[in-house]
ZABALO-975444 format. One record per residue (C-alpha): residue number from 1; chain; x, y, z. Coordinates in nm, 4 decimals, padded with zeros to 6 digits. Layout:
N
     i   ch          X          Y          Z
   NUM    A          X          Y          Z
...
! end
This chain:
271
     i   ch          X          Y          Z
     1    A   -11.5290   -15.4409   -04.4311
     2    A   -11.3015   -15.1405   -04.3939
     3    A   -11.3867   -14.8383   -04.6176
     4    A   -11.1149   -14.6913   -04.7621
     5    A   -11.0732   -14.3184   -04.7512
     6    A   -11.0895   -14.1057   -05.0544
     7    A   -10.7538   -14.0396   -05.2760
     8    A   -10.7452   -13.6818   -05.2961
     9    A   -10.5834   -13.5529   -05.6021
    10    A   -10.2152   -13.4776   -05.6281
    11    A   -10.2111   -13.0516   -05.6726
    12    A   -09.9653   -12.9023   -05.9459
    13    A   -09.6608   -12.8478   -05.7839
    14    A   -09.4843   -12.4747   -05.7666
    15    A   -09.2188   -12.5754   -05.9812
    16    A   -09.4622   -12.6848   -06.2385
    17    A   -09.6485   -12.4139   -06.2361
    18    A   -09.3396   -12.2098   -06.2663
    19    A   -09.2353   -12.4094   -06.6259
    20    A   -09.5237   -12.2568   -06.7574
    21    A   -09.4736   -11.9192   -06.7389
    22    A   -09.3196   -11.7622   -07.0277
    23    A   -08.9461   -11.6142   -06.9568
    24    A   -08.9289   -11.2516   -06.6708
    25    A   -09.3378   -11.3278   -06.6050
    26    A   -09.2999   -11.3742   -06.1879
    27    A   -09.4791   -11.6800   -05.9962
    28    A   -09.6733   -11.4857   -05.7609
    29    A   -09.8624   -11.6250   -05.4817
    30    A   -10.2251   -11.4400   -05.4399
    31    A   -10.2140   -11.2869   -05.0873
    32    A   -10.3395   -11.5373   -04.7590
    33    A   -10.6732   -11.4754   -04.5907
    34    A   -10.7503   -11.7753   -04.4616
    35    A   -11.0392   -11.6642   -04.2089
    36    A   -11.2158   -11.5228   -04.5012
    37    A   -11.1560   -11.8360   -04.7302
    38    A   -11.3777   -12.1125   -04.7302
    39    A   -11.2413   -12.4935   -04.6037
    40    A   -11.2511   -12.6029   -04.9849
    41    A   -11.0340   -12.2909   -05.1062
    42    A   -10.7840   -12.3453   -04.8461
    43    A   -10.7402   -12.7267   -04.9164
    44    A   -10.7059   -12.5946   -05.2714
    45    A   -10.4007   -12.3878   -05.1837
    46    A   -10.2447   -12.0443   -05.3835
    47    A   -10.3365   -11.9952   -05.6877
    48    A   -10.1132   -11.8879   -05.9483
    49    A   -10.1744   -11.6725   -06.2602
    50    A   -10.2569   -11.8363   -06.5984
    51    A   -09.9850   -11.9311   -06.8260
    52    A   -09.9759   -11.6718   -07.1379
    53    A   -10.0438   -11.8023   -07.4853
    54    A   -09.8054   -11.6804   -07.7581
    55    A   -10.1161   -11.5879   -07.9409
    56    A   -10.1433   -11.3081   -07.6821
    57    A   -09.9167   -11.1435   -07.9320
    58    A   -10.1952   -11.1110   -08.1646
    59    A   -10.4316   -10.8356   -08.2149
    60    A   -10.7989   -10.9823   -08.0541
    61    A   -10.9585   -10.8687   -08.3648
    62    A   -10.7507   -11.1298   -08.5643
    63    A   -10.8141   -11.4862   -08.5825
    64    A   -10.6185   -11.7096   -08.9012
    65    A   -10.6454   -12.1064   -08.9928
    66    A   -10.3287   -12.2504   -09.1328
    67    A   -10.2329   -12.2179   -09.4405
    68    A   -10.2908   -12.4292   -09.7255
    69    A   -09.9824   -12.6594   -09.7547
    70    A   -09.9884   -12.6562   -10.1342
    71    A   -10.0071   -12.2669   -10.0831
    72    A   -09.7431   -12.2646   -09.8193
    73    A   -09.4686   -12.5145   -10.0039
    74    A   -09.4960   -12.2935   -10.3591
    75    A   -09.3497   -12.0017   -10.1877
    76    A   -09.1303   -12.2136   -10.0083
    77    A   -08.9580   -12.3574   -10.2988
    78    A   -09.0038   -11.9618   -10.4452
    79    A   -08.7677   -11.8459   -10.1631
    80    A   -08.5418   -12.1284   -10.1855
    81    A   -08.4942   -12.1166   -10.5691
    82    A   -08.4326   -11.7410   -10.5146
    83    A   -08.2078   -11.7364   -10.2488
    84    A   -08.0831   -12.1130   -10.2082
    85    A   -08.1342   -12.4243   -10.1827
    86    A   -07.8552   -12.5124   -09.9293
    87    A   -07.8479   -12.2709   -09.5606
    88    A   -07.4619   -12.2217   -09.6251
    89    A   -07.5655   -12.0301   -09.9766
    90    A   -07.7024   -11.7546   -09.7647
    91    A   -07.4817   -11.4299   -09.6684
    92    A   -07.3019   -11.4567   -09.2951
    93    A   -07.3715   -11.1072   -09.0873
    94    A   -07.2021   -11.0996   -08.7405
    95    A   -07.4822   -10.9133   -08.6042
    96    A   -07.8437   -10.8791   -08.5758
    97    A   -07.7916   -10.4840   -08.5708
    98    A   -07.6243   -10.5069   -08.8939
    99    A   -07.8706   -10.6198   -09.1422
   100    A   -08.0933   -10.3539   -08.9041
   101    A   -07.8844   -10.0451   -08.9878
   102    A   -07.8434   -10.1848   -09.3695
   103    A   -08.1961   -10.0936   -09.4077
   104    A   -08.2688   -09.8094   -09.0971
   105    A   -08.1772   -09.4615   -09.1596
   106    A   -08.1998   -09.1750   -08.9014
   107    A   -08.4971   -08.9944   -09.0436
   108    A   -08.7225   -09.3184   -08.9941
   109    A   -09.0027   -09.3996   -08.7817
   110    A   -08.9052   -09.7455   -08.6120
   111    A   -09.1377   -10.0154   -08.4365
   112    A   -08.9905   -10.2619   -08.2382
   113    A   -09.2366   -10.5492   -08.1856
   114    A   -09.1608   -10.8177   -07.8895
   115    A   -08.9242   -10.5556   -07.7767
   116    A   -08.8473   -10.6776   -07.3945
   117    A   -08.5743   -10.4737   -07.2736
   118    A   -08.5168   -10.2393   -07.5731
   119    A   -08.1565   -10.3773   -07.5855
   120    A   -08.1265   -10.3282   -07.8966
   121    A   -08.3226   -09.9947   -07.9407
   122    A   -08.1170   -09.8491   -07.7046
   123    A   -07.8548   -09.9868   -07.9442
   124    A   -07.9957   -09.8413   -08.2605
   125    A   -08.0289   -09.4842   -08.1026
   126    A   -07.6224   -09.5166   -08.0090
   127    A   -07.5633   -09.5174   -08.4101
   128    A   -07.8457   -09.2729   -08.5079
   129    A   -07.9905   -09.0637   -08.2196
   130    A   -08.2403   -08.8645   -08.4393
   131    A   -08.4379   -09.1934   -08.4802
   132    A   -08.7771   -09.2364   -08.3769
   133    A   -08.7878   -09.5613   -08.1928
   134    A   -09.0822   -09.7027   -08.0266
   135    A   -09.1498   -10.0121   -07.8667
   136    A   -09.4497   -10.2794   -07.8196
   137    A   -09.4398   -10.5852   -07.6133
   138    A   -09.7200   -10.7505   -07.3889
   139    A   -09.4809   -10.7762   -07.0465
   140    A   -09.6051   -10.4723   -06.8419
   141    A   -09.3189   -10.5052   -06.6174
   142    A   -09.0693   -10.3762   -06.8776
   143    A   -09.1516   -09.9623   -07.0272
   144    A   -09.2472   -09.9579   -07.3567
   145    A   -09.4947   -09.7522   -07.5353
   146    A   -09.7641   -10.0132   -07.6620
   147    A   -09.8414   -10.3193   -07.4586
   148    A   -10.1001   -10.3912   -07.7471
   149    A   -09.9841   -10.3908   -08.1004
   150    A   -10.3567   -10.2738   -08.1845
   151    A   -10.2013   -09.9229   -08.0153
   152    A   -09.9442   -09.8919   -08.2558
   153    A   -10.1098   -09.7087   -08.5713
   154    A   -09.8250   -09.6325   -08.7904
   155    A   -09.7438   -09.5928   -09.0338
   156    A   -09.3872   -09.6887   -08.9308
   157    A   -09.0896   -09.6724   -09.2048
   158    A   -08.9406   -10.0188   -09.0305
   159    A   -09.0948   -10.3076   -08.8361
   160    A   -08.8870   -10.5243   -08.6975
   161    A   -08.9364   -10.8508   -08.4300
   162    A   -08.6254   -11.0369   -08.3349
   163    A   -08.6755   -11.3728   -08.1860
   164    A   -09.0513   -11.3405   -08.1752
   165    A   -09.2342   -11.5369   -08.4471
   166    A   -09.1137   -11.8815   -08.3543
   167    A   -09.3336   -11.8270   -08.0541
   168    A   -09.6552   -11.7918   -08.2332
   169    A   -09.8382   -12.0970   -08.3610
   170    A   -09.8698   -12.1375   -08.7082
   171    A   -10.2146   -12.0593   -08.7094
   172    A   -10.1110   -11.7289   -08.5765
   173    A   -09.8243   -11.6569   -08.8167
   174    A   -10.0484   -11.5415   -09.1108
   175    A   -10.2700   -11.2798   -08.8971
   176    A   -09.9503   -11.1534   -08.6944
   177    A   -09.7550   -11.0908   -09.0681
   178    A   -10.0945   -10.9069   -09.2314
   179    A   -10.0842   -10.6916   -08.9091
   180    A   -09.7302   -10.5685   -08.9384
   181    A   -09.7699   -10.5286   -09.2915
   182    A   -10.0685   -10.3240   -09.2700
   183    A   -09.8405   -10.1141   -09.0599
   184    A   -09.5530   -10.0354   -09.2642
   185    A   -09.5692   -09.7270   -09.4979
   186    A   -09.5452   -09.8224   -09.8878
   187    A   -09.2057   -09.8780   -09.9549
   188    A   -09.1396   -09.9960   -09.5565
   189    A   -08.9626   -10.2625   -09.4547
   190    A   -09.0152   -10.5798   -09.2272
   191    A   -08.7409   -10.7688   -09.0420
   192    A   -08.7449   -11.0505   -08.8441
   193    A   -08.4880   -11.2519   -08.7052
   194    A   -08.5656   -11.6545   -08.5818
   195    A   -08.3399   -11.9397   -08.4170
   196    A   -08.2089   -12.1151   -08.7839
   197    A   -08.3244   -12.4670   -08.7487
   198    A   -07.9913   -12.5904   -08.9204
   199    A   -07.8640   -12.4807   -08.5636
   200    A   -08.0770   -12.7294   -08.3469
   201    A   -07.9541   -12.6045   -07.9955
   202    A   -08.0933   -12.2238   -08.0710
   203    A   -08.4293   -12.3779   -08.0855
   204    A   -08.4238   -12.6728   -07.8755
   205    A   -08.3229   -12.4910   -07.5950
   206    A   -08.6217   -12.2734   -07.5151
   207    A   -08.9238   -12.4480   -07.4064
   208    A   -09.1803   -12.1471   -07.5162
   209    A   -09.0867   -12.1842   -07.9109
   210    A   -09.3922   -12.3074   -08.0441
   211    A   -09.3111   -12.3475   -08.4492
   212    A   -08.9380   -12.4193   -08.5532
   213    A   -08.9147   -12.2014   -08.9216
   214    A   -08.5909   -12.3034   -09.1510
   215    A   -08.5232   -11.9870   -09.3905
   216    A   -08.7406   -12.0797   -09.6565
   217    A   -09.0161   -12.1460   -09.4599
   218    A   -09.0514   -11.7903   -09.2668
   219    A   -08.9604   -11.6168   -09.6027
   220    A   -09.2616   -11.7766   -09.7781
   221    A   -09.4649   -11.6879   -09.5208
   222    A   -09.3837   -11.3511   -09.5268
   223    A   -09.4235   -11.3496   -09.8954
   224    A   -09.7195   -11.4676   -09.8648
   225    A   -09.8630   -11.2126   -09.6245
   226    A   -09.8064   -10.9976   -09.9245
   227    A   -09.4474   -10.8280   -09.8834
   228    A   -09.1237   -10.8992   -10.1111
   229    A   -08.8600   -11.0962   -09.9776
   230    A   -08.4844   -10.8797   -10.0441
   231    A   -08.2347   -11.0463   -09.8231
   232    A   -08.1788   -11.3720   -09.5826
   233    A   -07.8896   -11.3607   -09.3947
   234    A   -07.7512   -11.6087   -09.1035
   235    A   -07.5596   -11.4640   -08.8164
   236    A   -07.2647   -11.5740   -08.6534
   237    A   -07.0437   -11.3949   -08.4392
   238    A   -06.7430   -11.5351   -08.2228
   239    A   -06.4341   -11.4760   -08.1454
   240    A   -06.1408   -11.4882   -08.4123
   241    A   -06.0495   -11.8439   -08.3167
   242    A   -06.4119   -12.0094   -08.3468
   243    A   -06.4561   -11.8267   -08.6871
   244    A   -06.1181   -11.9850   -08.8413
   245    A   -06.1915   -12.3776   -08.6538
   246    A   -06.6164   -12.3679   -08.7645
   247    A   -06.5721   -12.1061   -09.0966
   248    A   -06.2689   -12.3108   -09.2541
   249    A   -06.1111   -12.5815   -09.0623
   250    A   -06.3994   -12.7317   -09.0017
   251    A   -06.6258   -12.5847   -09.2287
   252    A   -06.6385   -12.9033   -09.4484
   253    A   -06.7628   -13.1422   -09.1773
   254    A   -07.0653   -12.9065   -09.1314
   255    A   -07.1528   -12.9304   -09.4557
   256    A   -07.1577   -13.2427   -09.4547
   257    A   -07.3174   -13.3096   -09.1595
   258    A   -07.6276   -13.0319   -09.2619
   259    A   -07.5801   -12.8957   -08.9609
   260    A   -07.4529   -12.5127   -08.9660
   261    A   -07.2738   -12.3000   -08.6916
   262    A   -07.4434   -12.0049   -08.7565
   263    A   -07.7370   -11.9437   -08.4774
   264    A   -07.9701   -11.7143   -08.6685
   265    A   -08.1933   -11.6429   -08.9777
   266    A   -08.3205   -11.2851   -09.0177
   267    A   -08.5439   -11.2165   -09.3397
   268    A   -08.5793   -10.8453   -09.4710
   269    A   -08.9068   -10.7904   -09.6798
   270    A   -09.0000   -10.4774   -09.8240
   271    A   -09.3907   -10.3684   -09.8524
! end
């Protein structure tokens, strides 16, 4: 009888590897030695560096469970009683940087958290140069001052994250908020902007969102990490002629349907 060789395992392919990674983190290929390397590491092939976690976001000396859903739903419906029950009650901003300079004055001391390219720091500073921005985010490839947000002391006048807490798992939510809160002055202000979930394509699209959060939902969070919800505000911006078609002409049918046109939540909290 013939013996059959041995099936080696199928290896992870590059482009596997590469859907991992987390968005401007490079695929890098550890450099050949192959004299040095032993017959079972070459078979093996290049190794690649380990996916991040969106907990990486966390302080180390952090750790939370989830919170209890009875817990969680009370300040849910609390946040939807006080700022509505329906997504198309809530205030339309056309920017991001609008419900930012509402609440930032020139005097402050600013945190950006999850900044990447300090877009919209560099933004900020354009409308009130005598701020004092700083920046934390864990890609090393980009400048900022704090790759850990254990570095960043405070006590900062405004926090804000744009985009970033939808990449956290739930678990992670609670510890993350306590952190920035612990952070802000008395009387400081948090703001954080996520994909609204009445939107589906702004968080369908990206692969790295770990926890989809409608408006209530991140707003009783943050409530209960111990700061007071002020303001929820969607954002849409587009040109003249999309406003009139999705705002009015067609504003009915969205309604209807429960799906909005606006892309963004951002919730302002005050310590």
């Amino acid at each position: 009888m013939n013996e059959r060789a041995p099936v080696r395992p199928i290896e992870p392919t590059r482009a596997s590897l590469a859907n991992r990674l987390s968005p401007g983190q490079a695929l890098t290929e550890q450099p050949a030695n192959h004299a040095a390397e032993p017959p079972e590491a070459r078979e093996r092939g290049p190794s690649f560096p380990p996916a991040p976690t969106a907990e990486a976001a966390v302080p180390a000396n952090v750790a939370g469970d989830c919170p209890a859903w009875s817990r969680l739903y009370r300040y849910r419906k609390q946040m939807a009683t006080q700022f509505g029950k329906d997504v198309f009650r809530l205030p339309l901003r056309r920017r991001v940087r609008d419900a930012l300079l509402a609440q930032i004055t020139a005097d402050q001391r600013v945190l950006e958290v999850g900044a990447g390219s300090r877009k919209m720091g560099q933004e900020l500073l354009r409308f009130l140069p005598q701020l004092r921005y700083e920046s934390q985010d864990v890609d090393r490839e980009q400048p900022h001052d704090y790759y850990c947000l254990d570095d960043a002391a405070g006590p900062y006048d405004t926090i804000f994250a744009l985009e970033v807490v939808e990449h956290l798992t739930l678990p992670a939510i609670g510890p993350w908020l306590a952190v920035l809160r612990d952070r802000l002055r008395p009387g400081g202000s948090l703001i954080l902007s996520t994909p609204n979930t009445f939107y589906p394509p702004a968080y369908l699209r990206d692969a790295t969102h770990c926890t989809p959060l409608c408006y209530d939902e991140l707003a009783g969070l943050v409530t209960a990490s111990g700061l007071r919800v002020t303001a929820i505000y969607r954002i849409y911006h587009d040109p003249v002629h999309r406003r009139l078609l999705r705002r009015y002409l067609l504003g009915w049918l969205f309604r209807a349907l429960g799906i909005d046109f606006a892309k963004q939540i951002v919730v302002v909290a005050q310590r």
